[in-house]
C-alpha positions as CSV (number, residue, x, y, z in Angstrom):
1,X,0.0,0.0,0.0
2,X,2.7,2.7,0.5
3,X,3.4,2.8,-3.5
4,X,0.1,4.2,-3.7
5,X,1.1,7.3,-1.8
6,X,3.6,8.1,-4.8
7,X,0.7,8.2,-7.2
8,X,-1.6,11.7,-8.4
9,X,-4.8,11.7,-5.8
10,X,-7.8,11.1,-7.4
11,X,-10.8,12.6,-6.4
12,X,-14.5,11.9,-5.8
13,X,-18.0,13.9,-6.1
14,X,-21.1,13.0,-4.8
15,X,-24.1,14.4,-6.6
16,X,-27.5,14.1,-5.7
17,X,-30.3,14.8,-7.9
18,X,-34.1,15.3,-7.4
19,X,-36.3,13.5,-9.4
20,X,-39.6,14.3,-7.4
21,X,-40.4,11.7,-5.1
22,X,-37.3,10.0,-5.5
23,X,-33.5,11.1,-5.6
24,X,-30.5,10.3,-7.8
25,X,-26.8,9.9,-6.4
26,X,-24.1,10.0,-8.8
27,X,-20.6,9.1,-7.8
28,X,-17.5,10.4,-9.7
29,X,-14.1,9.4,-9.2
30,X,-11.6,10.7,-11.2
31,X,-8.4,12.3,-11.7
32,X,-6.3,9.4,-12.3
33,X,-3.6,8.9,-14.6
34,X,-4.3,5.7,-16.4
35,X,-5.2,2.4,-14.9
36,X,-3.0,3.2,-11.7
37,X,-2.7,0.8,-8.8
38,X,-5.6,2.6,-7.1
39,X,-7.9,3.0,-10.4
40,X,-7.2,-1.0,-10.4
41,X,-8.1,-1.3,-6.6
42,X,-11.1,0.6,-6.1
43,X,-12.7,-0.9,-9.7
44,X,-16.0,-2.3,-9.0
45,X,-15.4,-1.1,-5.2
46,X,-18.0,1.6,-5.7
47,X,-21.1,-0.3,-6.8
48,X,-20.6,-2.5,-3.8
49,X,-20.7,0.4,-1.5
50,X,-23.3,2.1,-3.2
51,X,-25.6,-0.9,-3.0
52,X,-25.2,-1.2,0.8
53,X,-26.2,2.6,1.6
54,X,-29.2,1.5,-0.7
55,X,-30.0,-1.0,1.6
56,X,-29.4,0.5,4.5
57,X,-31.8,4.0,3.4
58,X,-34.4,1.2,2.2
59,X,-34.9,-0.9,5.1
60,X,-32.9,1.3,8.0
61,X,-30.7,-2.2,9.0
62,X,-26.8,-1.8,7.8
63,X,-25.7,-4.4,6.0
64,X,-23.2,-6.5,7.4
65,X,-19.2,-5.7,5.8
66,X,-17.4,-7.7,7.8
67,X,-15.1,-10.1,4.5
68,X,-16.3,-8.3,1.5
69,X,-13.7,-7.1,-1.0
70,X,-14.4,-5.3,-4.0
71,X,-15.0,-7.2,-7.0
72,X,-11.3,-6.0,-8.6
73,X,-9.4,-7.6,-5.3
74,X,-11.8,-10.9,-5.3
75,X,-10.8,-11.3,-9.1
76,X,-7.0,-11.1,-8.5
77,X,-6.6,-13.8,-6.0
């Protein structure tokens, strides 16, 4: 992990947009240079996360975490 700390920080936005009764959150992350280290480790990391706070606002019980790697980490080992 601390060859990451050499590489350009990326950057994330969380928008949220009204659709009437229901919301849409949009999640950019960007600023990397290429497929860097942390482009490759956070690759699919973003739809599990996403799916959990959906989960969580829908039925008000937090998922449970406790193993789960992102799809990118469970595919290279």
């Amino acid at each position: 992990m601390a060859h990451l700390v050499t590489e350009p920080i990326s950057k994330v936005r969380f928008e949220i947009e009204d659709h009437g009764s229901m919301v849409e959150l949009i999640v950019v992350h960007d600023g990397f240079s290429g497929e860097t280290e942390m482009y490759k480790g956070i690759s699919g990391g973003w739809q599990a996360i996403i799916a959990k706070l959906k989960t969580l606002l829908e039925t008000g019980v937090a998922p449970d975490w406790q193993g789960e790697r992102p799809a990118a980490q469970r595919n290279r080992s």
